[in-house]
N, C-alpha and C positions, 0 to 999 in steps of 0.2 A: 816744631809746630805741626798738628797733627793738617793731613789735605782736606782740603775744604771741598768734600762732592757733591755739596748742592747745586753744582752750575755744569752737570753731566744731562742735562735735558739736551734732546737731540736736536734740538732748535737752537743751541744755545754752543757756545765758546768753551776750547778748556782752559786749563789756565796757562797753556801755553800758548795759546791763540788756535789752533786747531779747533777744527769739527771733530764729530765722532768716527767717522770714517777715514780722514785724511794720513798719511806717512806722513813721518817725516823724511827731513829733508835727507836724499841717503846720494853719498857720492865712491866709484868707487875706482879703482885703476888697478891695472895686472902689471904684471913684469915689473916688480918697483924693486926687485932683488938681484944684478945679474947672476950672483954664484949659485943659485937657488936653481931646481927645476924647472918650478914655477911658483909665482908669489902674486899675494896680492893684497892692495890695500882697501880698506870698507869701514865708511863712516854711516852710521844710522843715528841721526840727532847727533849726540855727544858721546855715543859708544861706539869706539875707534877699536878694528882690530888689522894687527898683521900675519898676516900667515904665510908660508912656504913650504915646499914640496921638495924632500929629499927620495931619488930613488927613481925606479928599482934600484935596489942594493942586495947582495947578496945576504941571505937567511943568516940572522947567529942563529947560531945551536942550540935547539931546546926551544928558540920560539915558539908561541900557540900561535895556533893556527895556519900562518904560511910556513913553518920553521922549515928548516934544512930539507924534511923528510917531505914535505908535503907539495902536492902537484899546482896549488894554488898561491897565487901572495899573497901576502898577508899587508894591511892596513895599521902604520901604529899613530896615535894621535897622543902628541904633546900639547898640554895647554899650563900658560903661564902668567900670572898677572904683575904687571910692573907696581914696583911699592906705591907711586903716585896715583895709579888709576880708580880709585875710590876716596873718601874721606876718611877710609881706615885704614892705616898702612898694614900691611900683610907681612907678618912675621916666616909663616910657613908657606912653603913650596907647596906642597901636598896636603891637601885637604880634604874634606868630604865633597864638596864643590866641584874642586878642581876636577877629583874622580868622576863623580856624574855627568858632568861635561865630556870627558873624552870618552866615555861610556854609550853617551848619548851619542853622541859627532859618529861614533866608530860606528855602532849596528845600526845607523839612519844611512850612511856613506855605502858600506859595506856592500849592499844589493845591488848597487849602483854600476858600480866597477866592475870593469870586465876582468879580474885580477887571475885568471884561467889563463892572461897571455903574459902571465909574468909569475913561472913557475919556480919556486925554491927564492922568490925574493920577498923585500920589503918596501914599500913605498912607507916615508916617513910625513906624518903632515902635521905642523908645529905653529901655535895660534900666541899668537903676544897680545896680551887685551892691555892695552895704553890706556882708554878712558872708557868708564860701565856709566852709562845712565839710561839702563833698563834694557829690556830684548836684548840679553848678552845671551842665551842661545841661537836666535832667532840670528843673530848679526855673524857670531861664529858659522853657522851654517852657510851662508851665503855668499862668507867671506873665502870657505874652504872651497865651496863650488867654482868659484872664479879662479882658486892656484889649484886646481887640479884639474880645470881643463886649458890655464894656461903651461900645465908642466905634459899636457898630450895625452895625459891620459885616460883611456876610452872609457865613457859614460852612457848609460843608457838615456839620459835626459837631465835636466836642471834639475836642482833641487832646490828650493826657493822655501825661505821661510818668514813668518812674522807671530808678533805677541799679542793677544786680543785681551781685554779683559769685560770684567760687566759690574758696569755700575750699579751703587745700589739702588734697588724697588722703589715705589712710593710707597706699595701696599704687600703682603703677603702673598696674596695671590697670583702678583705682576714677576714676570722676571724685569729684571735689571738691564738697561740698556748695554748694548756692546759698546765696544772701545777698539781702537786700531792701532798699534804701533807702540805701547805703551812706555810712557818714560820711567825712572826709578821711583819718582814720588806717588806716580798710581801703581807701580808696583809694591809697593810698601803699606798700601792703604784699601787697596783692590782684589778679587783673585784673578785669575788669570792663566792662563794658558799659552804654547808655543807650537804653532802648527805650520808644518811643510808638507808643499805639496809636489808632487813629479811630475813634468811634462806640461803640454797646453789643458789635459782633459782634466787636469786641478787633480788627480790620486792623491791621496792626503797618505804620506810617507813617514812624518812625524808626528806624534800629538801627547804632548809635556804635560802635566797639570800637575803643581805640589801644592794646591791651595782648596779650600772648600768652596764648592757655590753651589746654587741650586739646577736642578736638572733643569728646567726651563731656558737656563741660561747658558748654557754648554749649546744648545741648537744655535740661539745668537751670534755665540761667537765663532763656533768654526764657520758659519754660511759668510760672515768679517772674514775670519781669517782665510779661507781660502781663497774671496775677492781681494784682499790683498795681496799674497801671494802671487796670485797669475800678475798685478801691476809690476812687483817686485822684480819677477822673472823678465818681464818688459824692459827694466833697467838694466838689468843682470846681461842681456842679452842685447842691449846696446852699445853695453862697454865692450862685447865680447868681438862682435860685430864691426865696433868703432877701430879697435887695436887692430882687426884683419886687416881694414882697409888702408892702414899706413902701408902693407905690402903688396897690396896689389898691383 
């Protein structure tokens, strides 16, 4: 049944009860792996992912980028979807998807990392998506930040991310109101964008778009997207925070 987006007035409910600005409900916890480096778990709505940090490990041979020869490590990012975690079970491992994801994940992460103090190695960081309902970049991103700085390894800052989209116009003229957090059903119906940002000053470090919309509406959404983001990293950084303080 197609979504019904006459009730996106910014006065007005979605249909999942949210405003147009609001998250949802996003919960998350580290160290949920002991044999892991570092791991972690991250619910955003109903898109559930796991992730863990294998590594430093020694270079194979012939790797790009950190391989054997090279003075830098190298970042490799697995990502994997369980047959259950959509309405369509997934026959293949490998897909164009899957690729763009770790695609993405790798040269967003990549700047980040101090990977200069882990020469001739490999840090391995491997995402299990359990349940997709929408912002499955936005949730992977957020989810890797939390197991790679629960596995120690040195960062320039968070990197925090969310899903904006823009509703449609009344008139031609009008852009389209934004959207914050988006579930699958306005991603299916919507366009939309995935935007990360670094640190407290909002640097916008990722910015996703594989859908059309008007240029008017792109302003909408990243000034959303990157107020949500700074909330995000507030959560981000409470769990990070909360886990320290069991050792103090």
């Amino acid at each position: 049944m197609p979504l019904d987006t006459s009730t996106y007035s910014l006065a007005l409910l979605r249909l999942d009860g949210r405003r147009w600005n609001e998250l949802r409900r996003l919960h998350a916890q580290i160290s949920v792996q002991a044999a892991a480096s570092g791991s972690s778990y991250l619910e955003m709505g109903n898109t559930k992912i796991l992730c863990t940090v294998s590594g430093p490990s020694e270079a194979r041979r012939g790797a790009g980028g950190g391989g054997a020869g090279s003075s830098e490590g190298n970042l490799e990012v697995d990502v994997s979807f369980a047959g259950f975690s959509g309405v369509e079970r997934r026959k293949r491992r490998q897909d164009k998807r899957t690729t763009d994801l770790s695609h993405t994940l790798t040269s967003s992460l990549t700047p980040l990392l101090h990977l200069h103090l882990y020469p001739h190695s490999t840090i391995t960081l491997t995402l299990s998506i359990l349940s997709q309902d929408g912002s499955l970049l936005a949730a992977c991103i957020n989810s890797a930040t939390l197991a790679l700085i629960d596995a120690g390894v040195p960062m320039t800052d968070y990197l925090t991310a969310v899903t904006c989209a823009s509703s449609p116009s009344t008139s031609d003229e009008e852009a389209g109101d934004p959207l914050l957090d988006v579930n699958s059903a306005e991603e299916q119906e919507l366009p939309f964008l995935t935007l990360g940002t670094v640190g407290r000053e909002g640097r916008v470090g990722v910015c996703v778009m594989e859908s059309r919309v008007r240029g008017e509406g792109v302003e909408g959404m990243v000034a959303v997207g990157i107020e949500g983001c700074a909330r995000v990293r507030e959560i981000v950084d409470g769990v990070v925070r909360g886990y320290g303080k069991r050792f103090a």
